[in-house]
N, C-alpha and C positions, 0 to 999 in steps of 0.2 A: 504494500500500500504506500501512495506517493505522501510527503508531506504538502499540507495546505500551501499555495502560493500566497507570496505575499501580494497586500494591495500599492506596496511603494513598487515605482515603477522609475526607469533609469530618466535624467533629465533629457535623455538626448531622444527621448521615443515620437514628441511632437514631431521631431527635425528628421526622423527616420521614416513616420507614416506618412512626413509631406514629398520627401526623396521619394518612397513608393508611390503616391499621387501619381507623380508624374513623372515618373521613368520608363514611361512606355505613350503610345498614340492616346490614352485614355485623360492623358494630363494635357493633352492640345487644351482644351476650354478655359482651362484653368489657368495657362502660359498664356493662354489668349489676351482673359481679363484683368491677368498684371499688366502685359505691355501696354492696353488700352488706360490701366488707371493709370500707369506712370505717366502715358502720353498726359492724361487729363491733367496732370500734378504739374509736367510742365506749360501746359498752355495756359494753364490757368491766372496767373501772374502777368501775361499777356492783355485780358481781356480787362475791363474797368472794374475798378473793384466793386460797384454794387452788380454787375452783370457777372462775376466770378462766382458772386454763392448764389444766383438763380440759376446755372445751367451746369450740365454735364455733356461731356464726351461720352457718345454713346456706340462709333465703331468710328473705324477706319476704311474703305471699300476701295481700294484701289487710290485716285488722285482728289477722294472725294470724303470730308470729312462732315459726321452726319452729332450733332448735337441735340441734347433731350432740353425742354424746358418747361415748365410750372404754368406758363399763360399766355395768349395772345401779345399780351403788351410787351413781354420776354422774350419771342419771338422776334417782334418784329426791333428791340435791340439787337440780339441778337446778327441779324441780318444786316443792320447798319455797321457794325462792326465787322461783316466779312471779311472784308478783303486787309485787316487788322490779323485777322484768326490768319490768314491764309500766308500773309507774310510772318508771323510765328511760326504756324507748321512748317514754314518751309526753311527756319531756321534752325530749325533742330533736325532739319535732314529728313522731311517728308516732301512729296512730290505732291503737293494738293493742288487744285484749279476751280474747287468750288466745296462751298459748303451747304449745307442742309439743315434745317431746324424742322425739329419736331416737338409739336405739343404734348406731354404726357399726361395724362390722366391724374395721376399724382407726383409729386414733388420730387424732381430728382434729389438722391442724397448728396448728400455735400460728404466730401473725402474729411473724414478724421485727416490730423494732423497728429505725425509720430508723437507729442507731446502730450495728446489729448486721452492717448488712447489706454486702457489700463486691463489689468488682469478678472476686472468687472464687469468687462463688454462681452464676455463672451460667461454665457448663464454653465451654472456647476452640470447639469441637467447633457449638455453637450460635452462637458468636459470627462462626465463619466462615461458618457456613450463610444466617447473616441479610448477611454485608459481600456474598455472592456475591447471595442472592436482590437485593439495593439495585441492585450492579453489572449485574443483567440486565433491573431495570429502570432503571435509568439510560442503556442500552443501547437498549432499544426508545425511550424518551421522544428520544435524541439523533439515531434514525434517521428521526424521525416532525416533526423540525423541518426 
C-alpha cells in the first residue's frame, strides 16, 4: 500500500502545466492571445489617453488591424484617430493599411497592469482545480516510469 501524497506541491508546477499548455499545436490560441495582448500593451500609449481605456485590440488579420469598443461615440474616436493607430502599428514592425472598429456588446476589459495584479485575481476555486489537474498528471507520468 502506497503512502498518502502530499497536498504541497513543487513551486515550479504553474510554470510546468503552462510549458505543457503549449508545447504542442494545442497552445497556438493561447500564443495567439499573448502576442495580440502584448500588441494591445504596446499601442496602447499610442492612442489619447481617454480613448486608451475605452478600447481594445481585438486581432491582427493580415495588414489590417481590427479594435473592440464600448459605444458609438468610441467608435467613431476611434476612427479619427486611424491613421495615429496605423502609424504606431507600423512602428513596432506591423504592416497595417487600415483599421477597423467594432462595437461590443459589452465593455472591452482594460489590460491589468503588472502592478495591479495580485495573487487574489485569480479565485482559490481554480487554483485547486489546476494543483489536482498537475497531481493526476503527475500520477499517470509516475505510473508510466
Amino acid at each position: 500500500m502506497s503512502e498518502p501524497k502530499s497536498s504541497v506541491r513543487s513551486r515550479t508546477a504553474p510554470k510546468q502545466a503552462l510549458d505543457a499548455a503549449m508545447a504542442d499545436k494545442a497552445g497556438n490560441p493561447l500564443r495567439r492571445a499573448l502576442w495580440l495582448d502584448a500588441l494591445d500593451r504596446q499601442l496602447r500609449p499610442h492612442l489619447p489617453p481617454a480613448l486608451a481605456t475605452r478600447c481594445r485590440l481585438a486581432n491582427v488579420d493580415g495588414e489590417h488591424l481590427i479594435f473592440l469598443v464600448e459605444s458609438p461615440v468610441w467608435h467613431a474616436k476611434v476612427r479619427l484617430a486611424e491613421n495615429q493607430l496605423i502609424d504606431a502599428a507600423r512602428s513596432i514592425g506591423l504592416t497595417v493599411t487600415r483599421v477597423t472598429v467594432k462595437t461590443a456588446t459589452a465593455p472591452p476589459h482594460s489590460p491589468v497592469r503588472n502592478d495591479q495584479r495580485s495573487s487574489h485575481a485569480v479565485k482559490e476555486a481554480t487554483h485547486k482545480g489546476l494543483r489536482d489537474a498537475l497531481a493526476a498528471l503527475e500520477d499517470v507520468k509516475s505510473s508510466r516510469s
